[in-house]
N, C-alpha and C positions, 0 to 999 in steps of 0.2 A: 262548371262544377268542380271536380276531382280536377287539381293541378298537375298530376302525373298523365292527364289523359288529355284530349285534343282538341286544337282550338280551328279557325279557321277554313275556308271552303276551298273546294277544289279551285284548279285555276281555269277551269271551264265554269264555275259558279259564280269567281270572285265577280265585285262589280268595279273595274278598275277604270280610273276618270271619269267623263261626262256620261249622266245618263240622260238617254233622247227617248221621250213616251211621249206615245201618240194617245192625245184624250179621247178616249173609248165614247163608242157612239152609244147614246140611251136607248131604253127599252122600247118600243112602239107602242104597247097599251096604254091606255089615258092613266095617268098617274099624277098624283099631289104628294109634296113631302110633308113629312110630321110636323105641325104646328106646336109652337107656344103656347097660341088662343086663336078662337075664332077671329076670321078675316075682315078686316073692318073697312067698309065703304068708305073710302074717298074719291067718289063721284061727284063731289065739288069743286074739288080739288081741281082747279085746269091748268090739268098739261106740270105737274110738281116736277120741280127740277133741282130742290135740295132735299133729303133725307139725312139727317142727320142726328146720331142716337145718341143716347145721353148718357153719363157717368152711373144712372141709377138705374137703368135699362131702357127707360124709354128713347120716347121717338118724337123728333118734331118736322113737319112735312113745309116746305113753303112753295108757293107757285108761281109761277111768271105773268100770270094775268088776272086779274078778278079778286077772289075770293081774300086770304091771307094766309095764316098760319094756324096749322093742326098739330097739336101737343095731344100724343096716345101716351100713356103710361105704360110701366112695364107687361099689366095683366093685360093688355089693350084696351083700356076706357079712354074716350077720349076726354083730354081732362083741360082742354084749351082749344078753342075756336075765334079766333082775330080775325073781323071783317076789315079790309082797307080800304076803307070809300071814301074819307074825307080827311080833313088837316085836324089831328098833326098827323094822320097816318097818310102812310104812303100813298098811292094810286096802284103801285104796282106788288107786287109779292116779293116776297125773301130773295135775293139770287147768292146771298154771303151770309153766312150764319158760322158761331161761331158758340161754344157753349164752357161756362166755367165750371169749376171745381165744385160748387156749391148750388150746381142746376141752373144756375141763371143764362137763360138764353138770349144773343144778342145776333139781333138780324137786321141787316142794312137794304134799304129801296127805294126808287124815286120819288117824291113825293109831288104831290098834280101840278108844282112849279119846274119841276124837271129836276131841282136841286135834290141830295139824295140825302137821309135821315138813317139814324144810327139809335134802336131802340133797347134796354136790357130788360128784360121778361122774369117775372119769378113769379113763378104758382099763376099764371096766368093774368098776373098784373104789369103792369109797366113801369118801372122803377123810375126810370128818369132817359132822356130822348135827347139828342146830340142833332140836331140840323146843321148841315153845311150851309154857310151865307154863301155860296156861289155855286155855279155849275162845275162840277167834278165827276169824274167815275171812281165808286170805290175798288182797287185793285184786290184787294182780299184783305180779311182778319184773320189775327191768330190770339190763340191766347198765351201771354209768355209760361216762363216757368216759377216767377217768380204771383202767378197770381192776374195778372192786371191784362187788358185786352189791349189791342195793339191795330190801327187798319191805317194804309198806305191807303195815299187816292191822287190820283193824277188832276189837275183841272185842266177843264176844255175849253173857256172864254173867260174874256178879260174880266178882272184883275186877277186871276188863276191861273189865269191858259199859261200852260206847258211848265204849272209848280207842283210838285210832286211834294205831298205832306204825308208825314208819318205822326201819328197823333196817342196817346195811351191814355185808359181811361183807368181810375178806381171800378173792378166791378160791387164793388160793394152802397156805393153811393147811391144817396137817394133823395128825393126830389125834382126839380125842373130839371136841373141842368146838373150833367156828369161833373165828378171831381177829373181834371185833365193833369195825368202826371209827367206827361212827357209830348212837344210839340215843336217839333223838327222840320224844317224842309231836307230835303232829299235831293241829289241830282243822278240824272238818269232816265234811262227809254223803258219806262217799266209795263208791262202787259199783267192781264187777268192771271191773279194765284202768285205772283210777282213776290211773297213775304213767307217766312216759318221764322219761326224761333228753335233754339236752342239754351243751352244751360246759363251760358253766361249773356245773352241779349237776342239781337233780330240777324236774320238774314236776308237779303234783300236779293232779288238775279234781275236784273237788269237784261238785255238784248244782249250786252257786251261782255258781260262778267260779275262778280258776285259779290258783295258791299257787307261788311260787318258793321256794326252798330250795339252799343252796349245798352242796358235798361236805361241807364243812367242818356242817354243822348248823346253821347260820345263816339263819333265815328272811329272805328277800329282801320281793318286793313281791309283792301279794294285789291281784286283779283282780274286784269285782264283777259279771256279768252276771245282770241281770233274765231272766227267765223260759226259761234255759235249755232246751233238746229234750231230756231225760233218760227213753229209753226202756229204764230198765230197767239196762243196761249200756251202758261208756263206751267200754274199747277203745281210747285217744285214742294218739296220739305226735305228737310235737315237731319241728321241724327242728333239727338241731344248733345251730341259731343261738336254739333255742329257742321259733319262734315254732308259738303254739298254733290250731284252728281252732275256733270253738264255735258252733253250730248255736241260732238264736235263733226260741222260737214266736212267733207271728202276734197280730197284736193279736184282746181277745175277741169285736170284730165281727165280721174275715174269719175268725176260729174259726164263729161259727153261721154266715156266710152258707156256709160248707164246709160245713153238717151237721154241726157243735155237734163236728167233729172235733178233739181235743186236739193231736193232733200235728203240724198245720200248721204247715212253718215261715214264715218271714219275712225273716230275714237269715242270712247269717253271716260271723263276724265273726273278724278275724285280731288276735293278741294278741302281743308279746313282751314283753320283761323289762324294756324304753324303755315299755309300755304298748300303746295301741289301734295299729294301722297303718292299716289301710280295715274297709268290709264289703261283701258283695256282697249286695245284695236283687232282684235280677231274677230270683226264681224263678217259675215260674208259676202263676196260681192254685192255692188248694187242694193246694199240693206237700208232699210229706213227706220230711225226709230223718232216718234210723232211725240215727244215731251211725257211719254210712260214711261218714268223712273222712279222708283220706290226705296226708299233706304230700309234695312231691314235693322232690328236693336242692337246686331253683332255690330254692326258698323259694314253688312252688307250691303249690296242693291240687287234689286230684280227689275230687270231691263221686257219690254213690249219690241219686238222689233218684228219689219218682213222682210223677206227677201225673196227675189226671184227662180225658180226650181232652176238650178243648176248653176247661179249666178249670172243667168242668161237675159238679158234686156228683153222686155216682151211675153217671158211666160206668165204664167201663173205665179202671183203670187202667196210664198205664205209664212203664215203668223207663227210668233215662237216668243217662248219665256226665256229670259232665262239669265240665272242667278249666278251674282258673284260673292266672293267673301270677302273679308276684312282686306284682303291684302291683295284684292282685284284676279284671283284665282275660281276660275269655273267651278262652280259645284254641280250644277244641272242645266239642264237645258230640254224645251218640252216643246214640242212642233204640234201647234193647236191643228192636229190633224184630223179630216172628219173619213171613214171608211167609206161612207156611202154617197156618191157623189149626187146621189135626191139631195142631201143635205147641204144647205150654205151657213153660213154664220154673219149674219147682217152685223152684228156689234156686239162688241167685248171691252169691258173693263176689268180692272182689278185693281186688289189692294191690297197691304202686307199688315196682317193685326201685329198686337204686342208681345206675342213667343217667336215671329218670325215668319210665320205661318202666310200663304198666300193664298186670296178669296176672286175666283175668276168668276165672271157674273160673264155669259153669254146669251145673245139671243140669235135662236137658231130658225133656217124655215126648211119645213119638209115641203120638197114636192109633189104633184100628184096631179099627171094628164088623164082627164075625163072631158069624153066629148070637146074634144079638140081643145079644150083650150087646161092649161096649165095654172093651177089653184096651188097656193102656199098654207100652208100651219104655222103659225110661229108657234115657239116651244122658248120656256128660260131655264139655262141648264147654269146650273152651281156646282161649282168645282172648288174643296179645299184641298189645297198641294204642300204638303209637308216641306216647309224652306231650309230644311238641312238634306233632304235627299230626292224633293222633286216626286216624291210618291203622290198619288193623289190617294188620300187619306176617306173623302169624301163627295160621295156627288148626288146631286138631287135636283128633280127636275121639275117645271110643270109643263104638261104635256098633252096633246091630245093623242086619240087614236089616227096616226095615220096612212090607215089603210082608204078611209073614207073620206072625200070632199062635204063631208055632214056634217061633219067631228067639229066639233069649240076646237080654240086653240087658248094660246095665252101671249099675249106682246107684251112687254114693257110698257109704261105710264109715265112720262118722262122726257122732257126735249134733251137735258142733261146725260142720261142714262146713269145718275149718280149708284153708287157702289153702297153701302150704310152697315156696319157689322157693331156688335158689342158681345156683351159678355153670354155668350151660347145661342146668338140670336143672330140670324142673317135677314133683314128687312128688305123685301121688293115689293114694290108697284107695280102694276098687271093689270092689264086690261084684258077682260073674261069675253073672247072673242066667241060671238054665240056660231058663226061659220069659219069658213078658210073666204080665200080672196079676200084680201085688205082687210083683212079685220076686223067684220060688224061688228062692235063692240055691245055686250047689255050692260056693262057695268065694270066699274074702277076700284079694285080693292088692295089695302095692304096685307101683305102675308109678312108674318113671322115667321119663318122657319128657324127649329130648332136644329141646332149645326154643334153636338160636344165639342169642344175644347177651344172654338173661336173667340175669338178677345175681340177688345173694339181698335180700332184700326191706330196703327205705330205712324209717326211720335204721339199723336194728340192722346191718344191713352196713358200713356207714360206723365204727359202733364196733369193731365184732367184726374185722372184716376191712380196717384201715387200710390206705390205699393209699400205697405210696412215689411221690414225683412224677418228673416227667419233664421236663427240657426238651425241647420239642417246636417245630420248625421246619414251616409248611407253606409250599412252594413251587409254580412251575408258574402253569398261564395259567387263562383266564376259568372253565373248569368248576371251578379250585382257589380262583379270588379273592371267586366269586360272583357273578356277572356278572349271573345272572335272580334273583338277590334285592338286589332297592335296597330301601332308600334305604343307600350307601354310607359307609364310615369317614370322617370327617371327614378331608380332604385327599387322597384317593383320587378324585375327582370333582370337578376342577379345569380351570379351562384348560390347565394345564402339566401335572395328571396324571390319567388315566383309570385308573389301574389298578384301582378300580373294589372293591374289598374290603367285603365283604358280613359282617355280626355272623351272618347267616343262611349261610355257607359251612361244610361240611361240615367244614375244619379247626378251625372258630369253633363248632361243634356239639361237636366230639371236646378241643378247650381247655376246654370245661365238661362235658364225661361223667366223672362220679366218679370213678367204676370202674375208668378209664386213670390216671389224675394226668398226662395230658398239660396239660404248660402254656409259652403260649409265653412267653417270656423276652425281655429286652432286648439285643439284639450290636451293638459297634457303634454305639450309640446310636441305635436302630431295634428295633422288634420284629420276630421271628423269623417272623410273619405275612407274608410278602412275595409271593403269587401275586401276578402282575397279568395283567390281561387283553390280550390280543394280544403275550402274549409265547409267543415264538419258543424252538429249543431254544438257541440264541447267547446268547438275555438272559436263559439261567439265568445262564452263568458267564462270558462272553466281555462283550458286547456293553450299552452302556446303553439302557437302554427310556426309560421316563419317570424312571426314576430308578436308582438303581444297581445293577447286576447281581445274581443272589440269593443267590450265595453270600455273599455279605459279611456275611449272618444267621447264618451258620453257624460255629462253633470245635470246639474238644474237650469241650467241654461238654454238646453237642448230642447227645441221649439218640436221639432220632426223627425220621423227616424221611417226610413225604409227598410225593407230585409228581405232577400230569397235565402234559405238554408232548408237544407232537407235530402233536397237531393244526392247530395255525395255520402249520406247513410243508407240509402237505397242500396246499389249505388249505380244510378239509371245509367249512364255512360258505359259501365262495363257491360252492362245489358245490352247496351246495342252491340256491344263488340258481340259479347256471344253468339247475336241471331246474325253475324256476319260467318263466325267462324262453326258455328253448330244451329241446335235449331231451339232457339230460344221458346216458341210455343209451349215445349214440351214439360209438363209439370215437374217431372225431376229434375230439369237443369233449371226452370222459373223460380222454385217454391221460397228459395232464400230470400233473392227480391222480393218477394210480396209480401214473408213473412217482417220483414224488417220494418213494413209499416204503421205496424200496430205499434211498435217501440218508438215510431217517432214523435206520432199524434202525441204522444203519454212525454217524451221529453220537450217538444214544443210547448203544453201546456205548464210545463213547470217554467220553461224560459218566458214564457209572454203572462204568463200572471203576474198580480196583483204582488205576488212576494217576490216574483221574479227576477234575471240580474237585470234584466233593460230596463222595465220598470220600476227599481226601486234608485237603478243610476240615473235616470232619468227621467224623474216622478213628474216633471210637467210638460211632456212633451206626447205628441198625437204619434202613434207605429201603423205604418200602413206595413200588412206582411204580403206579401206578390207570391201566387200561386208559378208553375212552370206551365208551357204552353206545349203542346203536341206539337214533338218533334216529325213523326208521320204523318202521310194522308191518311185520308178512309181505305183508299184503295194500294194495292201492294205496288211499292218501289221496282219499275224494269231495270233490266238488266243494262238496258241503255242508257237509262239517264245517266247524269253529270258525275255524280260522288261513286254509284255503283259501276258504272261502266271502266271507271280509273280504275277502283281495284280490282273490277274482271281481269282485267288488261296483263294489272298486274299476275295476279294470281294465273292467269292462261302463258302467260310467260316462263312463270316460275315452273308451270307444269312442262312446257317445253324444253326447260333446262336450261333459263336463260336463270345465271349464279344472282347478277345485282339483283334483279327481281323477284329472286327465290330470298336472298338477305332480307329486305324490303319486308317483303309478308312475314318474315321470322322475325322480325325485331316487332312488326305490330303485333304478334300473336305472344310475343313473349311480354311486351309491354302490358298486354290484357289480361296476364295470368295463365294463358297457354301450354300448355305440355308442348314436347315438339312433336312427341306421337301425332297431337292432335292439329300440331300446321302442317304434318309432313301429311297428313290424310285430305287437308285442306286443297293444296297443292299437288295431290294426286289427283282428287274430282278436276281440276282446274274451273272451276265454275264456282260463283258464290249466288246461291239462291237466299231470295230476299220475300218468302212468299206470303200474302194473306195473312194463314194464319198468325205468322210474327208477325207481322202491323199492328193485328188487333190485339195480341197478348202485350206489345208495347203502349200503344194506345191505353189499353187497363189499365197499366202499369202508373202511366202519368196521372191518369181520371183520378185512381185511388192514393195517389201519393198527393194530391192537392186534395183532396175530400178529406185526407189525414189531418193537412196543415189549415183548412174550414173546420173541422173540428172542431181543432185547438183553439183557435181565436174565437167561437161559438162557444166555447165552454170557459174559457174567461168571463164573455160575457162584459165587459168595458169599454166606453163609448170612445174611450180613448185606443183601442186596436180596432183597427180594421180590415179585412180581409181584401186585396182586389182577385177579382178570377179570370188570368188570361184564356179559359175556355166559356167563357159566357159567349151567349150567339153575337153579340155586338163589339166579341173583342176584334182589336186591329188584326190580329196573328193571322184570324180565321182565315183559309186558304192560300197560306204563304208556308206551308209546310216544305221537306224537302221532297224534291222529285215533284213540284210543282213547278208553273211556269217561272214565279218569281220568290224563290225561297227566302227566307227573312233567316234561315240558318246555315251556318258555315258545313261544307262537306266533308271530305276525310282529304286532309293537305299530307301530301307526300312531295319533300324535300329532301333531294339524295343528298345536298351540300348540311343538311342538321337534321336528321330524322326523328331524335331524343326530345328536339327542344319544337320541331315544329309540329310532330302530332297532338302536342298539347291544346291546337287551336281548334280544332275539330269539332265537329255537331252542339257549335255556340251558338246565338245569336248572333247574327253581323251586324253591318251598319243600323239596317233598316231593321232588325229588331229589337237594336236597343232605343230605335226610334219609336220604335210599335210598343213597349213597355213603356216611355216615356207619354206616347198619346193614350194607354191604357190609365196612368195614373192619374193625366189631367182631368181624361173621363170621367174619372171615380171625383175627382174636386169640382 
């Protein structure tokens, strides 16, 4: 808010490097999450081992035995049923599937001569069918970026054996036989998942190293890596930009001092079509990572790996995430750890959708000794983990009660264990196990769970599902500019200007979310980025701050417009100072604050109408206005925590008659508008009470200063503004307050070497809540 006032948390709050979270154990009552739609039977379905969703929302299920292919649509009807029992269909079900831009499904299986068939599907017809004339394995399909499908396949017996074809078809073609636009041999030791594309052609990972190839069939450039981790299956994808991750084992010492273990790795290393980029080798002793490498849209990856408790050969081993960025620098790291040691985790997957986002799909078994013998639950616990900070955003389980060996459970349905996400929808297969012990299964159904803000899984979302861009404007003061995330924009943190603009702001988070194609633009000769900090609602469109007013970012051009302003007319920050330095409850020191509300609602409603200055400079674009989120808990801030316990410290110093620490408390009390009467009275109690009743008179303070700014945009009345409410029960904030375990806001930063410039960072948002506004906005889309 107010640029004169503070950004930043204590340094007992900051969160500096890797953050390590242990994912929280579920509830034990029988629980189901919120569905989509009712749970649709697929008890035909044997043993489904692809789930793969579609550009439009749906779903298409295939199995490894029997039956064939089950196409649900988004509402879940099922809107496709393919038996495989005779020629030209397969014998066996889907194991590679592969889906275009335009819905059309293309799934590859053996057919009752062993040879394997390549079919494209649309609206539950069969457009036209590709047979191999010889025996081959299909190594995986992709679809490029340019449109057209693409499958690598190895052959097993002569005239094939050991020729590795790359083949591209028209998905549009129709009739017997596909239009073949590209058909290559390949050399190489290629395994299952073996192929991705990227922007400008194919990538291929071989056993050895990683083989470019352009649409056109033109081998590009071939990358050697020594001693690959090839367990078996690859599984790999690219960023669009191409760049590959490849997992490198251990040299053959730390192999025997592990226990002569083969799969140790050692580095891994990032490749593009320029060559090598970095690697990262801090993994910890004796770690294994099993071919779970995910690229994320930055041009990150998020790495699966175990390792043994304490790097010691023979312990327990355990599981961890964990994520690198663009330049092979840790950003988090998350130890799949369970509290309760009833609890095991038979199997884990995951996947990274198209904001970055990570979807861990576990299945867990509770135990429970009865009459001697030892009965399991299985439980499927969903976890989505915010990929810029490792928060788990959200979790949801199905679950029996397991207190009782009676209780249903829920397994997985799946020899695969396949992972399946799209746009708000996380798809599992479950078997409705009527007891514990193994499973008795009564029945096979698909769940939809509704999951806000998950996308359908990165790269293939990015191709399948291109996104139109956006110009996007974000406006409004210090919670919009990024106030508790420095280090600031070059030239935003100046003597002549503070406005303080953060790469780490919530509009600088949603400028790089795929998913949107928000992008801010140049107006003007300035980018469309223009919050600054301590501005006012005047220096959106009236009045110059540090620099010129914000509309002047804004034309007809202007697709989006974000905004927080309000607050520094309050002006809630020096409220909190008072309830530090006096007793803010008290209606003759409150009454200005709360009077100043009623003046806001009335100029907000002039700024966001219809004759308005955003509105008429930017008459075709959508304004999402962001309410503030409760800086407090419900219950009153100790003396102990983190932000209060600093300035006890301090203030019990000053009482002592320690000089720097008495300076210290005189320059904050003078910064807030302080008498010195009133710090030198401060610093006599030596004590700063933080009680009750000021929580709740702060708390007010927010409720009614966003019920001001719902007002405003209520009395407009225009489908084109929309309100979001960071205190809705579903918002992310919700118990990230300060003097919480894990606050989402900065505390009061006391630096003896800059005291002017760095209380400014103070009771902001930090990392994780400019994150937490960023998955509030998605929510609201």
């Amino acid at each position: 808010m107010r640029q004169d006032f503070w950004r930043s948390s204590l340094a007992i709050l900051s969160l500096a490097g890797t953050l390590i979270i242990a994912l929280s154990q579920p509830a034990q009552a029988e629980t189901l999450p919120t569905m989509q739609y009712s749970p649709v039977d697929i008890t035909d379905m044997a043993n489904p081992v692809t789930l793969t969703s579609q550009s439009d929302g749906g779903l298409t299920i295939g199995c490894s035995v029997g039956t064939g292919t089950k196409r649900i649509s988004s509402s879940g009807e099922v809107t496709q049923n393919i038996t495989f029992s005779s020629e030209p269909y397969p014998s066996a079900c889907p194991r590679t599937v592969a889906v275009a831009q335009d819905g059309t499904l293309f799934t590859t299986a053996d057919r009752n001569n062993g040879q394997p068939i390549i079919q494209a599907i649309k609206d539950s017809v069969i457009k036209w069918s590709y047979p191999y004339s010889c025996l081959v394995v299909v190594r995986g399909m992709v679809i490029g970026t340019n449109g057209n499908l693409y499958a690598l396949s190895t052959g097993l017996l002569s005239p094939c054996n050991g020729q590795n074809m790359l083949i591209g078809f028209a998905p549009t073609a129709e009739g017997a036989s596909p239009t073949i636009v590209l058909n290559m041999s390949v050399s190489g030791n290629f395994l299952d998942g073996g192929i991705s594309a990227y922007d400008d052609g194919l990538v291929l990972r071989t056993t050895t190293g990683i083989q470019y190839v352009t649409y056109a069939g033109e081998s590009e450039q071939e990358f050697t890596v020594d001693n690959i981790v090839n367990n078996g299956q690859i599984y790999h994808n690219s960023t669009l930009a191409g760049r590959t991750f490849v997992p490198v084992r251990a040299t053959q010492l730390n192999v025997q001092l592990c226990g002569n273990d083969s799969w140790v790795v050692s580095s891994l290393y990032a490749i593009e079509p320029s060559g090598g980029v970095w690697s990262y080798s801090s993994f910890p002793a004796c770690s294994h990572v099993n071919q779970e490498v995910e690229p994320t849209p930055t041009g990150g990856v998020v790495i699966r790996y175990s390792a043994p408790q304490g790097g010691i050969p023979g312990n327990t081993r355990e599981e961890h995430l964990l994520a690198l960025d663009s330049n092979g620098k840790k950003l988090w790291q998350i130890e799949v750890a369970l509290p309760d040691t009833s609890i095991s985790v038979a199997s884990m997957v995951f996947a990274v959708d198209n904001n970055g986002n990570v979807a861990v799909q576990r299945l867990l078994k509770y135990r429970l000794a009865a009459n001697g013998a030892a009965y399991y639950s299985p439980a499927v616990q969903l976890q989505l983990v915010n990929g810029r900070t490792g928060i788990i955003t959200g979790l949801y389980e199905f679950s029996g009660d397991h207190t009782s060996s009676s209780s249903a459970g829920y397994d997985w349905y799946g020899g695969n264990f396949t992972i399946s996400i799209s746009h708000g929808t996380w798809y599992v297969s479950i078997l409705n196990c009527a007891s514990w012990k193994n499973c008795t299964a009564s029945s096979a159904k698909l769940y939809a769970v509704k999951v806000p803000g998950l996308q359908m899984d990165y790269p293939r979302a990015a191709i399948v599902s291109p996104v139109a861009t956006f110009n996007y404007a974000a406006l409004g003061d210090s919670y919009s500019s990024g106030e508790g995330v420095p280090p600031f924009i070059n030239g935003t943190d100046t003597g002549s200007n503070n406005c303080h603009r953060s790469d780490g702001a919530y509009g600088s988070l949603l400028n790089e979310t795929p998913s949107l194609g928000w992008k801010f633009t140049m107006v003007n000769g300035q980018s469309s980025f223009v919050a600054c900090s301590g501005a006012k609602i005047d220096n959106v469109a009236k009045m110059r701050q540090f620099e010129n007013f914000q509309t002047v970012a804004l034309n007809e051009n202007t697709d989006v417009i974000t905004i927080s302003i309000g607050g520094n007319d309050v002006p809630f920050q020096d409220f909190v100072t008072l309830c530090l330095f006096s007793d803010c409850s008290d209606a003759a020191n409150n009454q200005d604050y709360f009077a100043n509300i009623e003046q806001i609602e009335s100029s907000l409603t002039d700024l966001y109408g219809e004759d308005g200055a955003i509105h008429t400079s930017a008459p075709n674009a959508k304004i999402y206005v962001l309410g503030y989120p409760q800086l407090l808990p419900t219950q009153g801030c100790a003396q102990t925590n983190g932000w209060m316990s600093t300035f006890n410290s301090l203030t019990v110093a000053a009482h002592s008659g320690d000089l720097v620490s008495t300076g210290i408390v005189a320059q904050i009390g003078n910064k807030a508008g302080f008498s010195s009467s009133q710090v030198d009275a401060l610093i006599a109690s030596g004590v700063v009470e933080f009680n009750q009743n000021e929580v709740d008179t702060a708390r007010l303070l927010v409720q009614q200063l966003d019920q001001a700014i719902k007002d405003a945009v209520a009395l407009v009345n225009q489908s084109w503004l929309v309100y979001i409410d960071p205190l809705d029960d579903n918002s992310p904030f919700t118990g990230h307050e300060l003097c919480t375990s894990q606050p989402y806001f900065n505390g009061l930063t006391v630096n003896l070497g800059d005291i002017d410039h760095d209380l400014k960072y103070s009771y902001h948002p930090n990392s994780l809540g400019q994150s937490a506004y960023q998955q509030l906005i998605l929510q609201q889309l």
